[in-house]
Residue frames as qw, qx, qy, qz and C-alpha x, y, z in Angstrom:
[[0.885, -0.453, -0.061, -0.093, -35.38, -8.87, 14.18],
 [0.210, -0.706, 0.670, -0.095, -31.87, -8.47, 16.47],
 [0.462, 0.342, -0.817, -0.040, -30.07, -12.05, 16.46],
 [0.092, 0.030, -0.876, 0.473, -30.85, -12.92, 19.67],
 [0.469, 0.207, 0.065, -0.856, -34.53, -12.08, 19.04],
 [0.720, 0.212, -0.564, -0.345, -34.49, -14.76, 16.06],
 [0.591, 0.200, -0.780, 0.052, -32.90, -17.50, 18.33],
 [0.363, 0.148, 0.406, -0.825, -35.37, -16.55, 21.26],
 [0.672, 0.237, -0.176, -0.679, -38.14, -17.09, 18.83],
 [0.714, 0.259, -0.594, -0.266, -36.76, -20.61, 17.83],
 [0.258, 0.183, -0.850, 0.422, -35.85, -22.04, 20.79],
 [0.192, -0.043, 0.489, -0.850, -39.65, -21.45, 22.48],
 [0.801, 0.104, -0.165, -0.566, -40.78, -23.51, 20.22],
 [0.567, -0.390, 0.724, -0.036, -38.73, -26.43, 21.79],
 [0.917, 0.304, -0.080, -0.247, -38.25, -28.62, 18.74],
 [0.830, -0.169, 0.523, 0.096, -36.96, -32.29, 19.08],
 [0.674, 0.258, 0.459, 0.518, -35.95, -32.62, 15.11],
 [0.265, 0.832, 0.108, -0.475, -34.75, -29.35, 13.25],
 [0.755, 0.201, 0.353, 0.515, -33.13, -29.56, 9.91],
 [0.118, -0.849, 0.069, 0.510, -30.98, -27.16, 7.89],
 [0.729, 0.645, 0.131, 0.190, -30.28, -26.09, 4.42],
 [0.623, -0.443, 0.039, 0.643, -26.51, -24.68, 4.51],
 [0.310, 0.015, 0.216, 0.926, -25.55, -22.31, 1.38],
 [0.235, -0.557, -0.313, -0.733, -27.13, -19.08, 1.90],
 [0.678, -0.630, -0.277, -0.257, -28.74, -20.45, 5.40],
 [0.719, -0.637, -0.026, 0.278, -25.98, -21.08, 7.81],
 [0.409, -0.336, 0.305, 0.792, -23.21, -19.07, 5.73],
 [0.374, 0.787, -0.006, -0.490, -23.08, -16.54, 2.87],
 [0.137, 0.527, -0.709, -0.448, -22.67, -17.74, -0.50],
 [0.823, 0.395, -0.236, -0.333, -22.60, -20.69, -2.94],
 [0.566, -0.488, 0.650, 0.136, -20.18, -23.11, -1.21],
 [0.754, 0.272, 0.599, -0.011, -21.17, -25.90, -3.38],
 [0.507, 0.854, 0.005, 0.113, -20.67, -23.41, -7.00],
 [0.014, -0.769, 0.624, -0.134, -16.95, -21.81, -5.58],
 [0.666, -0.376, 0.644, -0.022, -15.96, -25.22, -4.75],
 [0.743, 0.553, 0.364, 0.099, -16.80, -26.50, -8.25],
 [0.325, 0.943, 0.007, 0.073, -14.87, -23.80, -9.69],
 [0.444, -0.768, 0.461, -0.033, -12.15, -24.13, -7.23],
 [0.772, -0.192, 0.593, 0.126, -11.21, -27.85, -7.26],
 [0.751, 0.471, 0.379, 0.265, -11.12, -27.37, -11.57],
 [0.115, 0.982, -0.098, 0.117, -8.94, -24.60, -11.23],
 [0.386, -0.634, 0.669, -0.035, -6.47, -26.26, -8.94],
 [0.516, 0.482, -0.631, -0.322, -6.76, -29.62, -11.06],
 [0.422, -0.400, 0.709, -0.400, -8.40, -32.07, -8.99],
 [0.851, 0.294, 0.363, -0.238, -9.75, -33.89, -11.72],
 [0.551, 0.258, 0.521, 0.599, -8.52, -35.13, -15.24],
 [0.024, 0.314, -0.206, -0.927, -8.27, -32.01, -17.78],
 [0.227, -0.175, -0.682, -0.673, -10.88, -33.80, -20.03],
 [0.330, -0.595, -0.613, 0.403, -13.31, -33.80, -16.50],
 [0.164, -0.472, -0.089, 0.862, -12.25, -29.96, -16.49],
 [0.172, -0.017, -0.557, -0.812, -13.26, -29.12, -20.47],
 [0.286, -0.483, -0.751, -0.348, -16.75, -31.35, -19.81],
 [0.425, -0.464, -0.539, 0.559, -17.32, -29.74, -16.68],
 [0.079, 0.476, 0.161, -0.861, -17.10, -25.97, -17.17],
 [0.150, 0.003, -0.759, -0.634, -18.84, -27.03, -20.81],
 [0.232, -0.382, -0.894, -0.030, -21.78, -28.37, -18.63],
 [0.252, -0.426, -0.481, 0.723, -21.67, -26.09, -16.38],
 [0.293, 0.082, -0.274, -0.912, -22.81, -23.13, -19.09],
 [0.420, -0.376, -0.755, -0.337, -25.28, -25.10, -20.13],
 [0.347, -0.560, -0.635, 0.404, -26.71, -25.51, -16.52],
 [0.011, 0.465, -0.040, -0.884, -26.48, -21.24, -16.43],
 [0.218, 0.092, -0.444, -0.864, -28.34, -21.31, -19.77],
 [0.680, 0.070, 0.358, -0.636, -31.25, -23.60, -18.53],
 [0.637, 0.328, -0.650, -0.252, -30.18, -26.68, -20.71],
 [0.549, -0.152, -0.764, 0.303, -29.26, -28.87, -17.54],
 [0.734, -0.629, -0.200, -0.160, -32.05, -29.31, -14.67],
 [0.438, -0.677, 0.406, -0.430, -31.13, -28.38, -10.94],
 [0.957, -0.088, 0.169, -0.220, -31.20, -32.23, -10.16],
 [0.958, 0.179, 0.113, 0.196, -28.64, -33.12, -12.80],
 [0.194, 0.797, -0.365, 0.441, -25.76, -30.51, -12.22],
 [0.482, -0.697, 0.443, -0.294, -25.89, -31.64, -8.44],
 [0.956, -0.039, 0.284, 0.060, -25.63, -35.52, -9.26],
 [0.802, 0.389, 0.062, 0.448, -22.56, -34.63, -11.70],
 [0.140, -0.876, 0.268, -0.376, -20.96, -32.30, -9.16],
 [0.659, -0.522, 0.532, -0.103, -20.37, -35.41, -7.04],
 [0.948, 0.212, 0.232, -0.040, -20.00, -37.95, -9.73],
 [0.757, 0.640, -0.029, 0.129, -17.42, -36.64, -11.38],
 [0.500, -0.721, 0.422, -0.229, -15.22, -37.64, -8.74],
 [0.949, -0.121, 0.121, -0.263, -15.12, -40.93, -9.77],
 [0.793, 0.432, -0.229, 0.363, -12.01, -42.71, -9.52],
 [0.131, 0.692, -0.250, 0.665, -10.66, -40.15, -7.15],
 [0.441, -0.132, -0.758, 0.463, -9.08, -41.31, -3.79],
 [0.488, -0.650, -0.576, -0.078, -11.76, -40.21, -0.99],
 [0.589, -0.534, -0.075, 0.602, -9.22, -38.98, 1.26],
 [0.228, 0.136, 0.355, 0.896, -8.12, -36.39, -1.76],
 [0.215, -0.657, -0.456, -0.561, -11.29, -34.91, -2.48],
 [0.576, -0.742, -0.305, 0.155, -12.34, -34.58, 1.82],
 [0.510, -0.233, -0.119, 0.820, -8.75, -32.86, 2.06],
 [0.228, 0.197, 0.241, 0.922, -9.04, -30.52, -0.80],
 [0.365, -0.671, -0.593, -0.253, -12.69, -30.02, 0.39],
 [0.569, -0.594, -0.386, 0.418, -11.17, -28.90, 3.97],
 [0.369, -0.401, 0.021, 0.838, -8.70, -26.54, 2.82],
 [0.027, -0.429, -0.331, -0.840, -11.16, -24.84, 0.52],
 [0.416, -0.780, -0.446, -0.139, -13.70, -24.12, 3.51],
 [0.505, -0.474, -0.177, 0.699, -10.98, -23.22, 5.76],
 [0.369, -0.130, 0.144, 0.909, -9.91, -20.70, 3.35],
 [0.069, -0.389, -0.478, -0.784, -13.18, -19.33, 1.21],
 [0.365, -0.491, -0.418, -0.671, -15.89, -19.85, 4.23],
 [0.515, -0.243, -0.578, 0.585, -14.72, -20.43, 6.99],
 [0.021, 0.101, 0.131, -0.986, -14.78, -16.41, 8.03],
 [0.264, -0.299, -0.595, -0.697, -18.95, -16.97, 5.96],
 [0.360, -0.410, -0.819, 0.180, -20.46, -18.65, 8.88],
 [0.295, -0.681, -0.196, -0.640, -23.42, -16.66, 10.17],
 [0.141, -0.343, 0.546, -0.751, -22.71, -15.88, 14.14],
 [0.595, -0.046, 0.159, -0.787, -26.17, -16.29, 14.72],
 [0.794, 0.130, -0.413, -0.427, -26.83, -19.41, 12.99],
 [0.574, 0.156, -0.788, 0.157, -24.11, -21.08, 14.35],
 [0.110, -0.183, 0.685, -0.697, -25.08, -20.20, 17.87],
 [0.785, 0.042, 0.064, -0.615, -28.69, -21.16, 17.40],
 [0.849, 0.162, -0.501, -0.047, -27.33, -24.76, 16.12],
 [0.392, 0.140, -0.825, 0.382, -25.23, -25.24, 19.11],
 [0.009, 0.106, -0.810, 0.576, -28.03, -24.37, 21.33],
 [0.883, -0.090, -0.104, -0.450, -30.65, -26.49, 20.18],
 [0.677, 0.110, -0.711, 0.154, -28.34, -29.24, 20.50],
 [0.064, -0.206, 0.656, -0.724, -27.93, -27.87, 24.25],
 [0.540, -0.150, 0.032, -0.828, -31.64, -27.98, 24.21],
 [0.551, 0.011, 0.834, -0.030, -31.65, -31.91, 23.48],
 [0.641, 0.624, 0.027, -0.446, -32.62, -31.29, 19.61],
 [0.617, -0.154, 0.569, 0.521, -31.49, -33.21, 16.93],
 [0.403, 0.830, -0.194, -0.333, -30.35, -31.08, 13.86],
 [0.764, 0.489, 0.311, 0.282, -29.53, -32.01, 10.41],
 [0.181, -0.550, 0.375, 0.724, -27.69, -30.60, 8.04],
 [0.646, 0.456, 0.595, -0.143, -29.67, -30.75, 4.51],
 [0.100, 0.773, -0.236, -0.580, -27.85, -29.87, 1.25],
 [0.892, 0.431, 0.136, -0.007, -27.52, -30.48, -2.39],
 [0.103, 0.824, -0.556, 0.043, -23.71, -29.43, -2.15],
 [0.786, 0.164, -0.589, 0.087, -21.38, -32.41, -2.31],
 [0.890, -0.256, -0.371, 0.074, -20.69, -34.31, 0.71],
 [0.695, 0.107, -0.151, 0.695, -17.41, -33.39, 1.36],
 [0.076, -0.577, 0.018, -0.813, -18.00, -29.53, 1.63],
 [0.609, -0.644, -0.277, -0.371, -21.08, -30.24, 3.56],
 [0.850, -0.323, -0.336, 0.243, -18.73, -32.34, 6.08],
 [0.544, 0.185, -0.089, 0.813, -16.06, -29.56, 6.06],
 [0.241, -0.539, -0.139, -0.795, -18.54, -26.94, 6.89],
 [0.695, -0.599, -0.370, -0.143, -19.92, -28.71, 9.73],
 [0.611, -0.076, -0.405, 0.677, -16.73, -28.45, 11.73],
 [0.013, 0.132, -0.112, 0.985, -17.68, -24.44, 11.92],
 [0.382, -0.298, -0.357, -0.798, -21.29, -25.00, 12.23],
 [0.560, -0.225, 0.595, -0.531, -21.92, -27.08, 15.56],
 [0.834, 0.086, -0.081, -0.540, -23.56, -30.40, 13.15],
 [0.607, -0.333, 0.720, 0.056, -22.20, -33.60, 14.17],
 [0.035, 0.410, -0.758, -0.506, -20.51, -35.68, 10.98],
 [0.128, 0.236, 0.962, 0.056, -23.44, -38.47, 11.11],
 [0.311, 0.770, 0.365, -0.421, -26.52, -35.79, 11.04],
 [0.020, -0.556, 0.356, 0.751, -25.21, -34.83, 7.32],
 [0.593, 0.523, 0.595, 0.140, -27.82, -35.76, 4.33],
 [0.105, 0.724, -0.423, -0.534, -25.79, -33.82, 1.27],
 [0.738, 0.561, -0.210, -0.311, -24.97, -34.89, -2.27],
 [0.349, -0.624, 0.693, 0.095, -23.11, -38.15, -2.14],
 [0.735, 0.358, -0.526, -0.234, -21.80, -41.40, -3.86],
 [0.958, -0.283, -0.016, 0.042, -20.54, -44.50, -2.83],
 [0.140, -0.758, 0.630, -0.095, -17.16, -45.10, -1.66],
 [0.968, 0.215, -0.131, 0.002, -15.74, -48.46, -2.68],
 [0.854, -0.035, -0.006, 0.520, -11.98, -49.44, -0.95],
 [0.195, -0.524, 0.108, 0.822, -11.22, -45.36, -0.29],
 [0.225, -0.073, 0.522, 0.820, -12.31, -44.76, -3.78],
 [0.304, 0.315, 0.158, -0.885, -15.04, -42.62, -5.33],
 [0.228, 0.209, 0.816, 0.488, -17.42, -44.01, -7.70],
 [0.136, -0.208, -0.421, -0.872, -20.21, -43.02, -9.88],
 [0.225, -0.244, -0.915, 0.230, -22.82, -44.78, -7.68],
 [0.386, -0.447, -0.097, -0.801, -25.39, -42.02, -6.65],
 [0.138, -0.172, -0.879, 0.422, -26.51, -42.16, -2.97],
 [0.140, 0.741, 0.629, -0.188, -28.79, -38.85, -3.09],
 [0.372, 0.282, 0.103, 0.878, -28.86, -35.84, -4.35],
 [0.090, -0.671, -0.609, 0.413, -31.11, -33.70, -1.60],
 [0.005, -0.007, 0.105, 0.994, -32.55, -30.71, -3.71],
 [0.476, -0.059, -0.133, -0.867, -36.04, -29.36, -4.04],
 [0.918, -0.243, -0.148, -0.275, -38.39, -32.84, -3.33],
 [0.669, 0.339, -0.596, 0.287, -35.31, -34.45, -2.84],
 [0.130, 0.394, -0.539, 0.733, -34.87, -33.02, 0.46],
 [0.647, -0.318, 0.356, -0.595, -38.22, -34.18, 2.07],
 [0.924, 0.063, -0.374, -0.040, -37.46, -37.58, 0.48],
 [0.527, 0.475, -0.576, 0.406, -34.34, -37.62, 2.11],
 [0.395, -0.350, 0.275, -0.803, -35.61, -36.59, 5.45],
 [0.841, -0.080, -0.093, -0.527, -38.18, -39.56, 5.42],
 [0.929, 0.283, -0.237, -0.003, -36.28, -42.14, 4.11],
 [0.395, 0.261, -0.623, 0.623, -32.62, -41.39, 6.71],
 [0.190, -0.243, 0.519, -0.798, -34.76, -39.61, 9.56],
 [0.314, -0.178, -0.776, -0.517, -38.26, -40.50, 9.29],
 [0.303, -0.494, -0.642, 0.502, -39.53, -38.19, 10.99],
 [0.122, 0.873, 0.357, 0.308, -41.87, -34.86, 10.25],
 [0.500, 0.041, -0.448, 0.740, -39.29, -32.01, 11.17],
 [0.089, -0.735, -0.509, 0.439, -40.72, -29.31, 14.30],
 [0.047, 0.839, -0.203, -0.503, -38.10, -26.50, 12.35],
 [0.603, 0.430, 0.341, 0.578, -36.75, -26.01, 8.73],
 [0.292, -0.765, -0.033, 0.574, -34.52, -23.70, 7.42],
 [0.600, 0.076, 0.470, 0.643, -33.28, -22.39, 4.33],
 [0.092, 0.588, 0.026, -0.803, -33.20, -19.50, 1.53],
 [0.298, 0.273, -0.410, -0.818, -34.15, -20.42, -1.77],
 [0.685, 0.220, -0.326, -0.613, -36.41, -22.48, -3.95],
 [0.637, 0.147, -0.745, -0.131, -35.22, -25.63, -3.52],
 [0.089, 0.059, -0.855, 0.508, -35.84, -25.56, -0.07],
 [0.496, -0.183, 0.112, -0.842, -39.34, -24.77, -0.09],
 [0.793, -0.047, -0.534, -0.291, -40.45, -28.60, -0.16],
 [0.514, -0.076, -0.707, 0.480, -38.50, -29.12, 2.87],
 [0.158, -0.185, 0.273, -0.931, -39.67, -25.76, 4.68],
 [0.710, -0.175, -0.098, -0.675, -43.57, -26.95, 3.93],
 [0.625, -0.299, -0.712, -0.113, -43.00, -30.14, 5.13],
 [0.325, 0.016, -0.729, 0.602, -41.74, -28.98, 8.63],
 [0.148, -0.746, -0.583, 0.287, -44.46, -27.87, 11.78],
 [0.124, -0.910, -0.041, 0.393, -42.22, -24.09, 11.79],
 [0.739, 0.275, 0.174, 0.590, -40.51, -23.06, 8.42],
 [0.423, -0.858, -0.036, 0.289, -38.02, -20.39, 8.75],
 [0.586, 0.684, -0.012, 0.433, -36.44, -18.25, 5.56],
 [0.474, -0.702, 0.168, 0.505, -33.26, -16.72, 6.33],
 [0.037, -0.324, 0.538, 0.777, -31.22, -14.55, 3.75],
 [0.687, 0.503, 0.524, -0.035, -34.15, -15.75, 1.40],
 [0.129, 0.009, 0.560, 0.819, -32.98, -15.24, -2.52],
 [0.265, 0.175, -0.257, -0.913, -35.88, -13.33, -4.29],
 [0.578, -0.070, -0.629, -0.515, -37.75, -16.15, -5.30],
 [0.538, -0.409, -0.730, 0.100, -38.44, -17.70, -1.68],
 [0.060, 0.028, 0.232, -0.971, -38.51, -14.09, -0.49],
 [0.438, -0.035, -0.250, -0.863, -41.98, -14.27, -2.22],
 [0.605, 0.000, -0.792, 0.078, -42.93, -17.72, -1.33],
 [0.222, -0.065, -0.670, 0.706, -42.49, -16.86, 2.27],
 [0.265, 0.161, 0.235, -0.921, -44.56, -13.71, 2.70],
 [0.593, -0.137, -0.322, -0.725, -47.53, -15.52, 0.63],
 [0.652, -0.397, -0.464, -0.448, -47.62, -17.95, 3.14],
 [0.369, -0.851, 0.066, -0.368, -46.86, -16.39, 6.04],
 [0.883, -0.104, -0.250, 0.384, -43.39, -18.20, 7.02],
 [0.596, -0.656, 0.018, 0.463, -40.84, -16.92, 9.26],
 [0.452, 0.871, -0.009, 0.195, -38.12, -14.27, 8.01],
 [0.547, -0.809, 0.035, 0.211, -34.94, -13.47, 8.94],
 [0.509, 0.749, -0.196, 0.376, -31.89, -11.50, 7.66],
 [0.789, -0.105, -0.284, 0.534, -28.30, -12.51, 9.39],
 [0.462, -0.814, -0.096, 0.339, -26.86, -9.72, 11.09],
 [0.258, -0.319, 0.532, 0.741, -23.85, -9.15, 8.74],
 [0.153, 0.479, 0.679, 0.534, -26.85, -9.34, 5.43],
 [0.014, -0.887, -0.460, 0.041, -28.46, -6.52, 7.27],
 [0.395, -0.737, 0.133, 0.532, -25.42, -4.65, 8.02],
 [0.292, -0.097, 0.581, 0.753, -24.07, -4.97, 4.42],
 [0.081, 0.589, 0.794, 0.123, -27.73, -3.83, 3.22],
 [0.119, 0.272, -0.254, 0.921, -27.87, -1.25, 5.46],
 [0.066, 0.177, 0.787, -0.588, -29.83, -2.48, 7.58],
 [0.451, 0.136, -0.214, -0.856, -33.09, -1.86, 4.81],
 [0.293, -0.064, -0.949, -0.094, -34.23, -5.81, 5.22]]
C-alpha cells in the first residue's frame, strides 16, 4: 500500500478520537532505549545512577526486569534533576538522533486528521520528555501526550510515578485521561496490542515480528512506511 493509499484508507473512516504509539509507529527506532543510553553517556545523572542503570539495564535484556519496571525507572531516575535540564537535553537529543526518523507519511496523516476535526493522542511508554520533544516534528499538540511520567515538584523531578503507558497500561491510560473508546489505534509491537484491540480500527505499521503475527491472525490493518519498504526493498 503507496502512502497516500494508507492515509486515504484512514481518513474514510472519519474518526473523532485516534491515538498513537510513537517508537517504531510515527518514527524509526527506539527513541526511548537511544535516549537512555544517550543522557548516561553525556552524564545527566549521578555516576552511581549511571553504574545502577546500565547494571539494570542488562538485566532487563536478560529477562530479569519486566517491561513495566524498566519504563517506571527510565523516568524515575531523574529524581532530583531540574525539569528544565532533562526537557532540554531531551530536545537536543531528538533534534539530533530523530528528528531526520519521522515517517513522512505518518506525520502527514496526523496533521490531517487534526484538519479533519480529530483528536489524536500520542501514547507511549518512553519518558515524557522525549515524547514532548518528538511531538514538535509530529503534528501532536503538548496537552494530547499520555507517556511515561513523574511528578514535578517546584521545577524538580521526583520519584512520584504518574503512569507508565505500556501493554494494559495504555488502555488504562486512555480511559482514565480520555475516556473515551478510540475510532483508530496505532502502533508496532506487543505492547501495543491492548491498545490496538481496544480501538473500533487497529492499524500495525512497521509491526516488529511479534505483532506482525498478532495482526494477520486477526485480521488488523498493515502498513510498512515508505522509507521501511524502500530499505527492504520494497519485499513488505
Amino acid at each position: 500500500m503507496k502512502p497516500a493509499e494508507f492515509i486515504a484508507t484512514v481518513l474514510k473512516l472519519q474518526p473523532k478520537l485516534a491515538v498513537f504509539d510513537c517508537d517504531g509507529t510515527l518514527w524509526a527506532g527506539d527513541a526511548g532505549e537511544e535516549f537512555f543510553d544517550w543522557e548516561l553517556e553525556r552524564g545527566l545523572v549521578s555516576e552511581d545512577i549511571v553504574r545502577w542503570a546500565r547494571a539494570r539495564y542488562a538485566d532487563y535484556k536478560n529477562g530479569k526486569v519486566d517491561e513495566g519496571t524498566i519504563c517506571r525507572e527510565m523516568v524515575t531516575m531523574h529524581r532530583g534533576l531540574a525539569e528544565e535540564e532533562v526537557q532540554g537535553a531531551a530536545n537536543q537529543f531528538f533534534e539530533e538522533r530523530f528528528r531526520a526518523q519521522v515517517f513522512p507519511e505518518m506525520q502527514s496523516l496526523v496533521d490531517q486528521l487534526r484538519l479533519s476535526g480529530c483528536d489524536v493522542w500520542a501514547v507511549s511508554s518512553t519518558n515524557e520528555w522525549v515524547i514532548r520533544a518528538g511531538m514538535k516534528y509530529c503534528g501532536i499538540p503538548q496537552d494530547r501526550i499520555l507517556a511515561s511520567s513523574v511528578v514535578v515538584e517546584n521545577g524538580r523531578v521526583t520519584g512520584k510515578l504518574v503512569r507508565v503507558p505500556t501493554g494494559p497500561g495504555k488502555p488504562a491510560a486512555i480511559g482514565e485521561v480520555i475516556g473515551r473508546r478510540p475510532n483508530a489505534a496505532f502502533g508496532n509491537s506487543r505492547w501495543d496490542t491492548e491498545m490496538l484491540a481496544m480501538a473500533e480500527h487497529a492499524f500495525v505499521v512497521n509491526p516488529n515480528p511479534d505483532l506482525k503475527a498478532t495482526a494477520q491472525e486477526r485480521g488488523w490493518n498493515t502498513y510498512y512506511p515508505a522509507r521501511v519498504r524502500a530499505r527492504q526493498g520494497d519485499s513488505c
